[in-house]
C-alpha positions in Angstrom: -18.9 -15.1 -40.6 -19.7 -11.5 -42.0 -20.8 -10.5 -38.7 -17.1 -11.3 -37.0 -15.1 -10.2 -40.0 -16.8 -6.8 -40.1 -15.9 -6.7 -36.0 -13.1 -7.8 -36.2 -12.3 -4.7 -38.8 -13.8 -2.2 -37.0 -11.4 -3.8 -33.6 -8.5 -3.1 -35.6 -9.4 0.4 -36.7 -10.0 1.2 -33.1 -6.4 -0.3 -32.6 -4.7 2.2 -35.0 -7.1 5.3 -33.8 -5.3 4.4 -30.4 -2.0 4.3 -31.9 -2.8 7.7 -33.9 -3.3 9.6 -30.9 -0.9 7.9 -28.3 0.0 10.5 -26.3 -3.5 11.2 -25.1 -3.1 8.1 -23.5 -1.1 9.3 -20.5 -4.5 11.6 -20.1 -6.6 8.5 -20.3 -4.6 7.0 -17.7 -3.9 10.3 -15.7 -7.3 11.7 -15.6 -9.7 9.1 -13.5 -6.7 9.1 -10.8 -6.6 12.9 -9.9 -10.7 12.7 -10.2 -10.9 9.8 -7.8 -8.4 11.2 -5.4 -9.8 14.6 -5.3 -13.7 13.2 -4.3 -12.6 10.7 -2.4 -10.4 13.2 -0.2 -13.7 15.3 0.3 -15.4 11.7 1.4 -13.0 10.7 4.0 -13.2 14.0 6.1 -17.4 13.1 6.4 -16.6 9.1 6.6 -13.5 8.1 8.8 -13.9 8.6 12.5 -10.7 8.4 15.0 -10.2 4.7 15.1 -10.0 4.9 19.2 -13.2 7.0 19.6 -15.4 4.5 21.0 -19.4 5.2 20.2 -21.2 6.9 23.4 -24.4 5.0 24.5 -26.5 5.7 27.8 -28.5 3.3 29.9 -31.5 4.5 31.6 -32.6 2.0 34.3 -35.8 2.8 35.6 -36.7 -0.6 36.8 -33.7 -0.1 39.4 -33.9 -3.6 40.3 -31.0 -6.4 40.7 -32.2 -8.4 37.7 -31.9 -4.4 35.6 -28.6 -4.3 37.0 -27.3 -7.7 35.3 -28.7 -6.4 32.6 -26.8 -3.4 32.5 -23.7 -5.7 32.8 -24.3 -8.6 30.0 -24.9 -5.4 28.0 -21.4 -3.8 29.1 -19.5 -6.5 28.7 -20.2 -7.6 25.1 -17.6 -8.2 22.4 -18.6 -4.6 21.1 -17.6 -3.2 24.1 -14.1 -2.3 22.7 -16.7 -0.3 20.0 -19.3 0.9 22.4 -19.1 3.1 25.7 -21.8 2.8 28.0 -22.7 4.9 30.7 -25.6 4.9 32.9 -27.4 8.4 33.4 -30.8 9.5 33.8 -33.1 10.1 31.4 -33.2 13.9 31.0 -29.0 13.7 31.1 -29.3 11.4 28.2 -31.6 14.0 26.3 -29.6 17.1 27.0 -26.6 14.5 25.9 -28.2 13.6 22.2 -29.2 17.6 21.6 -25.4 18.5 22.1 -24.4 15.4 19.6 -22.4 13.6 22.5 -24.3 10.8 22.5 -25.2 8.5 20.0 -28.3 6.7 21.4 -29.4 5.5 24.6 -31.3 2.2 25.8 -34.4 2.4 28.5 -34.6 -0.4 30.7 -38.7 0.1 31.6 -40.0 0.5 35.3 -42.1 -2.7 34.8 -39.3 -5.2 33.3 -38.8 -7.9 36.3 -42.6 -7.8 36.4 -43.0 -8.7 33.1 -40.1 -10.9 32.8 -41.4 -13.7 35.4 -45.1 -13.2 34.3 -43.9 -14.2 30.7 -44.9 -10.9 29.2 -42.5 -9.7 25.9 -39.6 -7.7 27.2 -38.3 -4.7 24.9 -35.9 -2.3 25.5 -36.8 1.4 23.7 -33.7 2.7 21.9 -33.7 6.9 21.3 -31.4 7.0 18.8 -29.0 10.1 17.7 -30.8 11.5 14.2 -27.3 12.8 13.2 -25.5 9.4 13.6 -28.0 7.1 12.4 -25.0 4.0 11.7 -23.6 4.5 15.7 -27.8 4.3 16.7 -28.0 1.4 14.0 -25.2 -0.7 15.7 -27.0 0.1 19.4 -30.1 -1.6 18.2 -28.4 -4.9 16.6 -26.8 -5.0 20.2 -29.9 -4.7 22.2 -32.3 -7.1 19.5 -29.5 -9.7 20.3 -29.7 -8.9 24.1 -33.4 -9.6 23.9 -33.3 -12.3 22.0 -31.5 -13.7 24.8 -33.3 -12.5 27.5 -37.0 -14.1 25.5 -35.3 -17.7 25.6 -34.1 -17.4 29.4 -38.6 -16.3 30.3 -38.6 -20.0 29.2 -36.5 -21.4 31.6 -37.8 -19.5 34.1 -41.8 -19.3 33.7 -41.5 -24.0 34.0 -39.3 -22.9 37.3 -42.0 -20.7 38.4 -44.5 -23.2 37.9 -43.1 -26.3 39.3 -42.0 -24.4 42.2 -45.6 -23.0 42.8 -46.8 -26.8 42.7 -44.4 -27.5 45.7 -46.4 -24.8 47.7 -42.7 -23.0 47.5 -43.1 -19.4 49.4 -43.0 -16.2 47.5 -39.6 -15.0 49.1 -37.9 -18.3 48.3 -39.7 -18.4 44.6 -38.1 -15.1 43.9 -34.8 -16.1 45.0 -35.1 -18.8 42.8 -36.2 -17.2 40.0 -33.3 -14.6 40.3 -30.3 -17.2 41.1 -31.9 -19.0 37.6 -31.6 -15.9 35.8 -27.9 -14.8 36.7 -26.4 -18.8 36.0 -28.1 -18.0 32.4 -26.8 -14.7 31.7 -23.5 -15.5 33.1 -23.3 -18.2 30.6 -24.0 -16.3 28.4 -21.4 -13.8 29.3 -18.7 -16.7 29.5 -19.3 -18.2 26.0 -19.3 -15.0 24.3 -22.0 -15.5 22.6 -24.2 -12.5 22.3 -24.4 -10.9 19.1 -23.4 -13.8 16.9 -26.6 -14.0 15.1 -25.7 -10.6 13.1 -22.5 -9.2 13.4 -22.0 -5.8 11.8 -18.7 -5.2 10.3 -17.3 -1.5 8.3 -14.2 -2.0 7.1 -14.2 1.6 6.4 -13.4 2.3 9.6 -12.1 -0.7 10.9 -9.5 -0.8 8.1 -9.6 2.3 6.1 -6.4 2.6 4.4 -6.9 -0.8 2.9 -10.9 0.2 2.4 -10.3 3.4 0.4 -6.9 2.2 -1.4 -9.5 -0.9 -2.6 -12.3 1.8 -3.4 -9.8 3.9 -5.6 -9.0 1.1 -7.8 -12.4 -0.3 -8.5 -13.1 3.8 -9.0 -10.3 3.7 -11.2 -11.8 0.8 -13.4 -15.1 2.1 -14.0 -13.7 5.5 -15.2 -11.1 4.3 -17.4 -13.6 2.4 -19.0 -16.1 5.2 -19.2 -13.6 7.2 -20.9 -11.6 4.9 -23.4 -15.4 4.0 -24.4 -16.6 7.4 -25.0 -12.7 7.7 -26.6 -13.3 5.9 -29.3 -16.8 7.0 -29.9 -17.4 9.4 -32.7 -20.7 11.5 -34.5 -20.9 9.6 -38.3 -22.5 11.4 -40.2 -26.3 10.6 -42.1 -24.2 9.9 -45.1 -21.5 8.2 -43.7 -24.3 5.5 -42.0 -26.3 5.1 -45.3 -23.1 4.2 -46.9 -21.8 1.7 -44.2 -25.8 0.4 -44.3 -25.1 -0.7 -48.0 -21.7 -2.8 -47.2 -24.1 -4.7 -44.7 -22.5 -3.1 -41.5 -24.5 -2.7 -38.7 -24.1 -0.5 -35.3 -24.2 -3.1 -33.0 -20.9 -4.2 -35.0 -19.3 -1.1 -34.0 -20.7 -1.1 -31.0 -19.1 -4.3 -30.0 -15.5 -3.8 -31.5 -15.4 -0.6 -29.1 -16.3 -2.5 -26.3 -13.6 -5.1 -27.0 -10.6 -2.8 -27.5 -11.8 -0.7 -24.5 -12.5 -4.1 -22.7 -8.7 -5.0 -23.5 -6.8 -1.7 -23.1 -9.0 -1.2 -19.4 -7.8 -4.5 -18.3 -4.3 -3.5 -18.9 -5.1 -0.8 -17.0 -6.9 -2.7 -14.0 -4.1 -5.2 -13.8 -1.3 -2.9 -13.5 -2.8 -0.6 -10.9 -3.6 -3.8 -8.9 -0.1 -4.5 -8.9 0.9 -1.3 -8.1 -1.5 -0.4 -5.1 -0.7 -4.3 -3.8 3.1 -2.9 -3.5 2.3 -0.1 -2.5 0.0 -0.8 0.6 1.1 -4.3 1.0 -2.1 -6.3 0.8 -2.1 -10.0 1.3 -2.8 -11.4 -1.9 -1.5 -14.5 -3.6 -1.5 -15.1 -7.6 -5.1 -16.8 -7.1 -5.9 -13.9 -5.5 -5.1 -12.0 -8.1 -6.8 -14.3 -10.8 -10.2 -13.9 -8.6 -10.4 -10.1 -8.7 -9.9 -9.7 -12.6 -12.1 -11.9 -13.5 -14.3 -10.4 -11.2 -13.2 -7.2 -12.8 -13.5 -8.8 -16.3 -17.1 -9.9 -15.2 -18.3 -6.1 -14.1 -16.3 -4.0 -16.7 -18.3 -6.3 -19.4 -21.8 -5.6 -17.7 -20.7 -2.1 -17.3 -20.0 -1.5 -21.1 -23.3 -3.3 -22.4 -25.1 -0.6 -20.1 -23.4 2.6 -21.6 -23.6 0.8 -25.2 -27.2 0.4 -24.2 -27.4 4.2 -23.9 -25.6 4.8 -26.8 -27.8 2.9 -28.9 -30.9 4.2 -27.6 -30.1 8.2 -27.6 -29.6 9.7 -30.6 -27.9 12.8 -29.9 -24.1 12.7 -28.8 -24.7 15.3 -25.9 -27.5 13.8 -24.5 -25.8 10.5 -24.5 -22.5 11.4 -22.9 -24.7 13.0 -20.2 -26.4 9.9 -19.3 -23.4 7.7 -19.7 -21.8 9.8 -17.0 -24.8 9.9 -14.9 -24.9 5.9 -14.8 -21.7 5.5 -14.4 -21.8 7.9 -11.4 -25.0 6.1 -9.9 -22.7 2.5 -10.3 -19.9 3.9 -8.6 -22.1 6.1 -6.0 -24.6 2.6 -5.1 -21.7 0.3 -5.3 -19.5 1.6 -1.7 -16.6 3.1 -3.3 -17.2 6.4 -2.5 -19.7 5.9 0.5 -19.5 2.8 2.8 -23.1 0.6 1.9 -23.6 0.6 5.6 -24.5 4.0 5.5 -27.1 3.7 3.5 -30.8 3.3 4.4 -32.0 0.0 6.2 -34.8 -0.6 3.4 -32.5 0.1 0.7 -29.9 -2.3 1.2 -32.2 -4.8 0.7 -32.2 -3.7 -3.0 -28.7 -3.1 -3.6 -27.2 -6.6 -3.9 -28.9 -7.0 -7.5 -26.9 -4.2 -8.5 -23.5 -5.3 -10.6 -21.0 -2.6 -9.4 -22.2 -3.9 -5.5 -21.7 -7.6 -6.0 -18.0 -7.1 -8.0 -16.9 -4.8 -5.3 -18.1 -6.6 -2.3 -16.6 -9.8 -3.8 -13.1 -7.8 -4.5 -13.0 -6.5 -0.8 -14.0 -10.6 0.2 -10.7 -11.8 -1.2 -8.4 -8.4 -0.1 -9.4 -7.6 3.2 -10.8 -10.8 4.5 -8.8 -13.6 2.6 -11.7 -15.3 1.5 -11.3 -18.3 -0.9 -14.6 -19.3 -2.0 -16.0 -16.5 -4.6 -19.9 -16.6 -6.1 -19.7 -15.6 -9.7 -23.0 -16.4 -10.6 -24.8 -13.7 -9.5 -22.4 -11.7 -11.4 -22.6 -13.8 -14.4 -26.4 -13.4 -14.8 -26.8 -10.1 -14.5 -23.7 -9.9 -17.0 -25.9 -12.0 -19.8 -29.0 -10.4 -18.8 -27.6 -7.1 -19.5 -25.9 -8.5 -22.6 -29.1 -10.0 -23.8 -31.3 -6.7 -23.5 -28.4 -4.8 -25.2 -28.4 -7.2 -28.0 -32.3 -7.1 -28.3 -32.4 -3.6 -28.1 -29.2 -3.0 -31.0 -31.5 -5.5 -33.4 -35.3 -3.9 -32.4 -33.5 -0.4 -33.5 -32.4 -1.6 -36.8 -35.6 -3.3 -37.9 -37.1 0.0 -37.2 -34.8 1.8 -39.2 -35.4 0.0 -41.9 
């Protein structure tokens, strides 16, 4: 009962500092928009490329064989094609084309492929990709482990053919032709059903929708800084004096650590929710009321985790310098890890296997579910968890550093 009543004072003193110095709050409000807008202007000249500029892939058949050719065609006439131009060249074109950055990869077919295709042998396709557009070379090799994925379950088919038609004493000539006529009828279902690369489809929305991408980013951008900076607002340097003296009336830091968080909890979500409004107006995104519901709370969820790490920091570092500088340089890493500013697609392969543990990632991939691709059903748990996890090492850490005080 102590322990809420002395919170519940220190809210209300944050409350009137607020009120005190009201008209810094048009700064408060002002200041993370004219930050986000100018780095995120610099980001879209690197990051958004002209929506009808298809990506320039060469095919190198050195096989030069029918089956190579029907290969050349299931691969050309994929559902990426609208995304993908592909062009057949020879090899040394296709190197001269990825040193002048033309070209973004390009596939070999090898000169043994039909070979090992009816002998059963494993059947890859080398991919040189373009080091200077590693997503383009990224997307080229999802394509191709999809078109041999397909191409492995048709050996199947083909190598029990094969067999049963050398039982039958078949002859070579007619074996071959049988081979070949099985191969086509597989691939050209394949073809008709549309179904290559449905295993792993690779979608950025950045691209493929980058108003509504980067109008999303700047309001989860705004979020994070408006909490970073009504936090560090209403922080202040007591004095040694001044913390003895509140020690004796039995108030603690994590009190005061906690009624900060609460007002700047309360006065970002004001914030949050009004911006959402305005940028739904604004660039007309098809949201409902539920819709709207979903993201706060999501953004309720994050901002929470998000305060409990820079109160973490605050509690830990002593000096007020040092401690500003790392509560900007986490807040920086959450928005930099999280897709805001940069599209987690271009990140390394290895490292977005890492990144989904991260809170800024989950809230904001979860936001962009329900904006850009209407999605109704939203996870919260992983959210949740790493929200009491964080809350849980904060509060360990605010009562370890008392008992050492003392």
């Amino acid at each position: 009962m102590h322990f809420m009543r002395n919170v519940r004072l220190f809210v209300k003193n944050n409350v009137l500092q607020f009120r005190r110095k009201w008209l810094s709050l048009p700064l408060l409000l002002l200041f993370p928009i004219l930050l986000t807008g100018l780095v995120l202007f610099i980001i879209l000249q690197f990051f958004i490329n002209d929506e009808h500029a298809p990506v320039q892939v060469g095919i190198v058949d050195q096989d030069q064989s029918e089956e190579t050719q029907l290969v050349s065609q299931l691969i050309e006439e994929t559902p990426l094609s609208s995304f993908l131009e592909l062009r057949g060249m020879e090899e040394q074109q296709a190197i001269e084309r990825i040193e002048d950055d033309s070209l973004s990869a390009y596939i070999i077919i090898p000169k043994e492929f039909t070979e090992d295709l009816y002998q059963g042998r494993s059947v890859e396709f080398p991919i040189v990709g373009n080091p200077t557009q590693p997503a383009q070379s990224q997307l080229v090799r999802e394509l191709i482990e999809s078109v041999t994925r397909h191409i492995r379950a048709s050996q199947a088919n083909i190598l029990t053919i094969n067999y049963y038609a050398k039982q039958l004493d078949m002859d070579s000539q007619t074996r071959s032709d049988l081979l070949f006529e099985q191969f086509k009828e597989y691939f050209f279902y394949t073809i008709g059903k549309d179904r290559i690369v449905n295993e792993s489809e690779i979608s950025n929305a950045a691209t493929s929708n980058p108003l509504n991408y980067y109008s999303l980013s700047f309001w989860f951008t705004f979020v994070t800084l408006w909490l970073f900076v009504i936090y560090n607002f209403l922080s202040k340097e007591d004095t040694v004096r001044l913390k003895q003296r509140m020690k004796l009336y039995g108030v603690t830091e994590l009190q005061q650590t906690l009624a900060k968080m609460s007002v700047t909890l309360m006065v970002a979500t004001l914030f949050s929710a009004i911006a959402l409004f305005l940028f739904h107006s604004l660039f007309d995104w098809d949201m409902t009321i539920k819709d709207y519901g979903r993201v706060l709370l999501l953004s309720l969820l994050y901002s929470t985790q998000f305060l409990f790490a820079l109160g973490m920091v605050e509690i830990i570092i002593f000096s007020q310098k040092l401690r500003l500088l790392l509560q900007s340089i986490v807040s920086g890493v959450y928005l930099l890890i999280s897709g805001a500013l940069i599209p987690t697609i271009y990140f390394p392969v290895f490292f977005q296997k890492f990144i989904d543990y991260v809170p800024s990632v989950e809230a904001l991939h979860w936001v962009q579910e329900i904006v850009l691709n209407n999605r109704v059903f939203v996870d919260y748990i992983p959210l949740l968890l790493l929200t009491m996890a964080t809350t849980l090492i904060f509060i360990g850490t605010a009562i370890g550093k008392e008992r050492i005080q003392e």
